[in-house]
C-alpha positions as CSV (number, residue, x, y, z in Angstrom):
1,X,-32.9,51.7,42.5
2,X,-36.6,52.8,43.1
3,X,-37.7,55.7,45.8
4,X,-41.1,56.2,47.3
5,X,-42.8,59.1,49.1
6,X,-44.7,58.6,51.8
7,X,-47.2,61.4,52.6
8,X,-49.2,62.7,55.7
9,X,-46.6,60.7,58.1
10,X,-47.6,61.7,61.5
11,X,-45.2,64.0,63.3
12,X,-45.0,61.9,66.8
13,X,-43.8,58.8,64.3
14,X,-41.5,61.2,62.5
15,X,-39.4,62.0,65.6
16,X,-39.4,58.5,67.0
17,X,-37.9,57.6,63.4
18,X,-35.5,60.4,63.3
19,X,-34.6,59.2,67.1
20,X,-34.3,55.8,66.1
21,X,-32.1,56.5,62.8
22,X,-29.8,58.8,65.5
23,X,-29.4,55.6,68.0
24,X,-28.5,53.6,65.1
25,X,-26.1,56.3,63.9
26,X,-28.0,56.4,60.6
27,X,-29.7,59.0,58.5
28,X,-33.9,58.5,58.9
29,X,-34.0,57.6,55.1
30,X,-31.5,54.5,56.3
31,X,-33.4,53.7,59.0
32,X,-37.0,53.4,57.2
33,X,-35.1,51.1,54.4
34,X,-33.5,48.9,57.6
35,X,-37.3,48.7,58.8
36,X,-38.8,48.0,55.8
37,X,-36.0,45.0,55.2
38,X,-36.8,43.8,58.7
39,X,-40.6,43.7,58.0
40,X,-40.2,42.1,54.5
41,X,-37.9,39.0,55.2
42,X,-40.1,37.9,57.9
43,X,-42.2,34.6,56.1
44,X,-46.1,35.8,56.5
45,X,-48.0,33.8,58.7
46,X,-50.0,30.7,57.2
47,X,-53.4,31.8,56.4
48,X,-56.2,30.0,58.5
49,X,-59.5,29.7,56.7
50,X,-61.8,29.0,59.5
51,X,-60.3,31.7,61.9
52,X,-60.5,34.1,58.9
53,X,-64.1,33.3,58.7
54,X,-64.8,33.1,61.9
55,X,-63.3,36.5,62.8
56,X,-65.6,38.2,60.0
57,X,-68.8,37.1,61.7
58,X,-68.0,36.8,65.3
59,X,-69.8,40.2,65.8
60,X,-73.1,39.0,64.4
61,X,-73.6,36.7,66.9
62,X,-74.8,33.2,66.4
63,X,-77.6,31.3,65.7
64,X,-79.6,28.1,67.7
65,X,-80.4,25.3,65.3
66,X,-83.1,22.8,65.7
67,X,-81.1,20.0,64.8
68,X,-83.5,16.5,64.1
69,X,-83.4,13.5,66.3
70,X,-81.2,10.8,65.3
71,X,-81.9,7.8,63.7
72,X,-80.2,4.6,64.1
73,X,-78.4,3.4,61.1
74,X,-80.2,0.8,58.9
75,X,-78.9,-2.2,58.9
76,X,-76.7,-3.3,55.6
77,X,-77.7,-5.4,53.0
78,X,-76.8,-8.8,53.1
79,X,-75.2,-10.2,50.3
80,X,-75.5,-13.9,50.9
């Protein structure tokens, strides 16, 4: 089975996890592998293209357009 090291874990996190692993009547290395199970077998959530976008350039602000007037539509040919 694989291991991993996690490095400069913050020390408030530490003793909730060691807290945690002690209400669950677990070791901390236990718990972090129940967490990590928990977090992985949720499905991810569907990717939206046009929030994703829109969330990248909501802080630049918008823009005003000069949009044309409309036209009418020309009539269609007649075929007779």
């Amino acid at each position: 089975m694989a291991s991993i090291t996690i490095r400069n874990l913050d020390e408030a996190l530490k003793r909730s996890l060691r807290i945690r692993a002690a209400e669950h009547g677990r070791s901390m290395e236990e718990e972090a592998r129940d967490i990590l199970r928990q977090a992985m077998s949720r499905p991810a959530p569907a990717a939206d293209l046009g929030q994703a976008i829109h969330r990248r350039f909501a802080a630049l602000g918008g823009v005003d357009l000069d949009l044309p007037e409309r036209e009418a539509m020309p009539a269609p040919p007649r075929l007779d």
